[in-house]
C-alpha positions in Angstrom: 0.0 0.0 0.0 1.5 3.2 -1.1 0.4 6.4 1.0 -0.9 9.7 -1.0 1.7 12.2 -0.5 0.0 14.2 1.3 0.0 12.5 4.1 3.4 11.5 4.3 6.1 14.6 6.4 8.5 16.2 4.0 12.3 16.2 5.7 11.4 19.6 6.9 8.6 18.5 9.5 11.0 15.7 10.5 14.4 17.5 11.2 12.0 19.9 13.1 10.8 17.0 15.1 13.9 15.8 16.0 15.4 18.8 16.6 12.9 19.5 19.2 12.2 15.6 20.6 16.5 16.6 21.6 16.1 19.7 23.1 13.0 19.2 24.5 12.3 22.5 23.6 10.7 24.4 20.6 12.1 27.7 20.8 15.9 26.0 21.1 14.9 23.9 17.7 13.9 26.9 16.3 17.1 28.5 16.5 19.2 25.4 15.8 17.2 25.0 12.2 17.1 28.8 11.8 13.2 29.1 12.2 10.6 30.8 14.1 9.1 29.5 16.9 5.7 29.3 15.5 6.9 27.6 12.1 8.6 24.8 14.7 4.8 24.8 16.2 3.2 24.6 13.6 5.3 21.7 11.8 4.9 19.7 15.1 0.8 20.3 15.0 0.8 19.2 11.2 2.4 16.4 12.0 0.4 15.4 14.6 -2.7 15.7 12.7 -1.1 13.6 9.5 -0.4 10.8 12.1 -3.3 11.2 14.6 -1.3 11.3 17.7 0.3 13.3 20.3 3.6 13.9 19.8 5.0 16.3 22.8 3.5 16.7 26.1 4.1 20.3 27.8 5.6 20.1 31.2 7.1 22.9 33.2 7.9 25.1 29.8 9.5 22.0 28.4 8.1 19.8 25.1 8.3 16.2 26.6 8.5 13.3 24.1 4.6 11.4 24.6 4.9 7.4 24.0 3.7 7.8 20.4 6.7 10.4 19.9 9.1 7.9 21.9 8.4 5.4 19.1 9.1 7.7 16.3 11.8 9.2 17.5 14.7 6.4 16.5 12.6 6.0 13.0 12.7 9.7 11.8 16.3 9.8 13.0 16.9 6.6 10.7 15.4 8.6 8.1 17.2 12.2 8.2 20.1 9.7 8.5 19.7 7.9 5.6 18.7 10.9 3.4 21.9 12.6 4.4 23.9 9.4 3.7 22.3 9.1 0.2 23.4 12.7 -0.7 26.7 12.6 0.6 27.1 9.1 -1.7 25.6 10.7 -4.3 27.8 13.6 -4.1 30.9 11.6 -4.1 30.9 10.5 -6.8 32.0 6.2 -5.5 30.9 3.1 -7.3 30.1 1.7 -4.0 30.2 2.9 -0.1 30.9 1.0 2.9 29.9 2.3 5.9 31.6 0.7 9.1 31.1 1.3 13.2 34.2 0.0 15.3 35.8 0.0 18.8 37.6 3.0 18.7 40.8 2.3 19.5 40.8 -0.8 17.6 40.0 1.7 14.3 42.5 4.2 14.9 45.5 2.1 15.5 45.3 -1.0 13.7 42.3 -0.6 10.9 42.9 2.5 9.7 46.5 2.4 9.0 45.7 -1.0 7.0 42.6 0.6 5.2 44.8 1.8 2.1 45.4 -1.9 1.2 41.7 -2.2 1.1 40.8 0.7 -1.0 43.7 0.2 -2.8 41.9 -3.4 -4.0 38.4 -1.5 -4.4 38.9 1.5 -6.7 36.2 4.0 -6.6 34.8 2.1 -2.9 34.8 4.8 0.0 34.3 3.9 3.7 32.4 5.7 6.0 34.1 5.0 9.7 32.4 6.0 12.6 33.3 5.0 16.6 30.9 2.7 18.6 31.4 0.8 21.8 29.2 -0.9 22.9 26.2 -2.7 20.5 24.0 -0.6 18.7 20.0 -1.6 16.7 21.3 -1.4 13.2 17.4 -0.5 12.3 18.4 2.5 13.8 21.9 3.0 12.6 22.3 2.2 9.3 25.5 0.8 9.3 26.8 -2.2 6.8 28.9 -4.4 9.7 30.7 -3.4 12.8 33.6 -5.0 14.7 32.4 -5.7 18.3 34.9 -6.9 21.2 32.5 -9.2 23.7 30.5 -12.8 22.8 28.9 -13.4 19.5 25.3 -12.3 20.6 23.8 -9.0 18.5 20.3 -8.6 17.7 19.6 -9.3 14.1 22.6 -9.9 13.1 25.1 -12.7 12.4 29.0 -12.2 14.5 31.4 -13.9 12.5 34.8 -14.5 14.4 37.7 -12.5 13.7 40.4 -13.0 16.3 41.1 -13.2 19.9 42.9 -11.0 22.0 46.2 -11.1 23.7 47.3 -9.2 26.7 50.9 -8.2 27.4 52.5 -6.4 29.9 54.5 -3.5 28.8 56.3 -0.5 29.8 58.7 2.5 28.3 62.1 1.7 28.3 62.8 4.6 30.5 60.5 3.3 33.3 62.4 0.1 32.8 65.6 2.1 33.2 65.0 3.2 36.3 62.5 0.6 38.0 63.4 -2.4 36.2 61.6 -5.7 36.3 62.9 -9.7 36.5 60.3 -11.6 37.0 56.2 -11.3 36.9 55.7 -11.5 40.7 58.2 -8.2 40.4 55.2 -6.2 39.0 52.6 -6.5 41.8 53.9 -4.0 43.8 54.8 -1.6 40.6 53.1 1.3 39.4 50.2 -0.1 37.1 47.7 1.5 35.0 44.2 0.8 34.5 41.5 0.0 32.3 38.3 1.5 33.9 36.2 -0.6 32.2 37.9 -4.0 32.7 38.8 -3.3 36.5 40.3 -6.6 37.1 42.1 -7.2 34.2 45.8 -7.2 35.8 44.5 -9.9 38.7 43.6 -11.7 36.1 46.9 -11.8 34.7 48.8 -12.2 38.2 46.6 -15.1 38.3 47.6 -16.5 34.5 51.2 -16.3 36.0 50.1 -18.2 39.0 50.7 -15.1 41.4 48.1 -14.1 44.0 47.4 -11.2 44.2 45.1 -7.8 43.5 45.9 -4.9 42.8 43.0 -3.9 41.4 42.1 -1.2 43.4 45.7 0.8 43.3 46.6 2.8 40.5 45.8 5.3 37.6 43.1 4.8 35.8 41.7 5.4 32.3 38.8 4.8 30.4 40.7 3.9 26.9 43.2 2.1 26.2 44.7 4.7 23.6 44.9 7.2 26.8 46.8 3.8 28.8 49.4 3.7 25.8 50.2 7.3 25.9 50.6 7.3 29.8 52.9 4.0 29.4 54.9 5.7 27.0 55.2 8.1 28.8 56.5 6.4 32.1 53.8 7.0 34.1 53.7 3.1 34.8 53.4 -0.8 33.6 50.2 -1.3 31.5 48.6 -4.3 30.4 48.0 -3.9 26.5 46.6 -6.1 23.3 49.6 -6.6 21.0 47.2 -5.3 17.9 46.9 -1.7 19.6 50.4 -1.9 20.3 52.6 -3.0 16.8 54.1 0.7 16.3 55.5 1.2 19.9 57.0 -2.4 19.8 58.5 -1.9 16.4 59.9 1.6 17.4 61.1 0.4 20.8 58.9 2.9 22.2 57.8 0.6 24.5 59.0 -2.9 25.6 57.2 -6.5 27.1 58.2 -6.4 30.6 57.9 -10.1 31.0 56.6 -12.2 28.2 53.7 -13.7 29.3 50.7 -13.2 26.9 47.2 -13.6 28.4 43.9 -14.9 25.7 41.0 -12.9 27.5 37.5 -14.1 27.3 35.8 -12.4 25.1 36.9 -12.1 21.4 36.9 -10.0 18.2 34.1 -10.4 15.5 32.6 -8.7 12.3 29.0 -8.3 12.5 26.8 -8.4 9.8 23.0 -7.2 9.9 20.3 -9.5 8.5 19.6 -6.6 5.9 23.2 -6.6 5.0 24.1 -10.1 4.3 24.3 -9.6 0.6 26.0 -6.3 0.5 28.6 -7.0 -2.0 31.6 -4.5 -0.7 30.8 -5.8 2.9 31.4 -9.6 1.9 34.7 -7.9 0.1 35.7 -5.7 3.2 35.0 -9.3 5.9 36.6 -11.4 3.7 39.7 -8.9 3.7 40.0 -8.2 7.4 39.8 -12.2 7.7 43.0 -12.2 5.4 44.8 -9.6 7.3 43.9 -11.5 10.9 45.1 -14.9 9.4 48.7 -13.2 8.9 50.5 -13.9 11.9 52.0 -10.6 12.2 48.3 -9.1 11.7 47.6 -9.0 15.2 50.0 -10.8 17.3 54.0 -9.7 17.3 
């Protein structure tokens, strides 16, 4: 069934929306889509009237999303989204586009700097890279595949394995310099940096070496591992890091293993691939690709 035009919202009506559903406020959408007030009000109304429901509830001067608006929230959002991704892919001018969410870390330091090998493989392909960290509805989102760290469970989609992940203790060679280290029981009382989100992740170790003992609660801490490498290059203290984030300060001696004693973690690498998406021609390409570069066994492990 194909609605008359009429009653379907032009772009207009729906950036309005949205505008205000994020604000929660009508006169602060108006000035974020240069508009009056009363054009914002009268877009929401029309709306309103084209769907039969409320939309905003007034509350203490502020517009509050009703259920109804709740539920087409993440749906007009999908739209304005994809409308601005068909212009952009449009405008560009590529015989196909790829667009990717990855761990952040994991994109900066070990995809990116591979990605010219890629494109290099795919002439006219562009990629479209955006940071994610945790799972995401790809109804919403309107990604092609992601790379997720954790087990193979997503919604609607299908997790393909990529690789594990190894964890190695290093430090600067200065740090070593002056504080150096012989054995792994040595580093219990040393000064140790901190994932924030995986709080226990150097007991863990100790207790792959057969040490116990928990230092989880003493130390710097940081809520990336991008900010840990920086502070462990800079001798701020011993850091438990994947090898993959950390192939350029091991090749430039930037910063060493302090005792060579990898650690698998639980969880693991995959590519995920939406239901909608199975098909998508560069996305099989791109998969099959980062599968080739994992398979190397310099790709991720040194």
């Amino acid at each position: 069934m194909t609605l008359p035009r009429k009653l379907m919202p032009d772009l207009t009506t729906l950036q309005s929306f949205e505008s205000a559903a994020r604000h929660g406020n009508f006169t602060r959408a108006a000035l974020e889509l240069n508009l009056t007030q009363s054009a914002i009000s009268r877009q929401i109304k029309e709306l309103e009237t084209q769907l039969g429901v409320l939309l905003f509830e007034r509350v203490r001067q502020r517009a509050i999303l009703s259920e109804a608006g709740k539920r087409l929230l993440p749906e007009a959002r999908r739209l304005l989204h994809q409308t601005e991704e068909m212009m952009i892919r449009a405008a560009s001018g590529a015989t196909a586009t790829l667009a990717i969410a990855t761990l952040p870390t994991f994109g900066s330091r070990w995809l990116t700097p591979r990605l010219p090998n890629f494109l290099a493989t795919h002439p006219g392909s562009l990629v479209d890279i955006a940071s994610r960290s945790e799972p995401f509805d790809f109804e919403e989102e309107s990604f092609d595949l992601a790379i997720h760290y954790g087990q193979p469970i997503w919604a609607r989609a299908t997790c393909t394995f990529l690789c594990d992940e190894k964890i190695v203790p290093v430090a600067s060679p200065t740090l070593l310099q002056s504080d150096p280290v012989a054995s792994a029981a040595e580093l219990v009382d040393k000064p140790l940096l901190h994932l924030a989100t995986r709080p226990r992740l150097w007991r863990q170790w100790f207790e792959h070496c057969d040490i116990d003992a928990d230092p989880s609660y003493r130390g710097n801490r940081f809520d990336q591992f991008s900010m840990i490498i920086e502070a462990a290059s800079m001798a701020m203290g011993f850091a438990l890091l994947p090898l993959y984030l950390i192939e350029q300060e091991l090749s430039s001696g930037k910063l060493k293993i302090v005792v060579d004693r990898p650690m698998s973690t639980e969880n693991n690498y995959y590519v995920v691939t939406p239901d909608g998406k199975r098909e998508h021609a560069l996305g099989l390409a791109f998969t099959a690709w980062l599968l080739s570069q994992v398979s190397n066994k310099d790709a991720i492990q040194t």
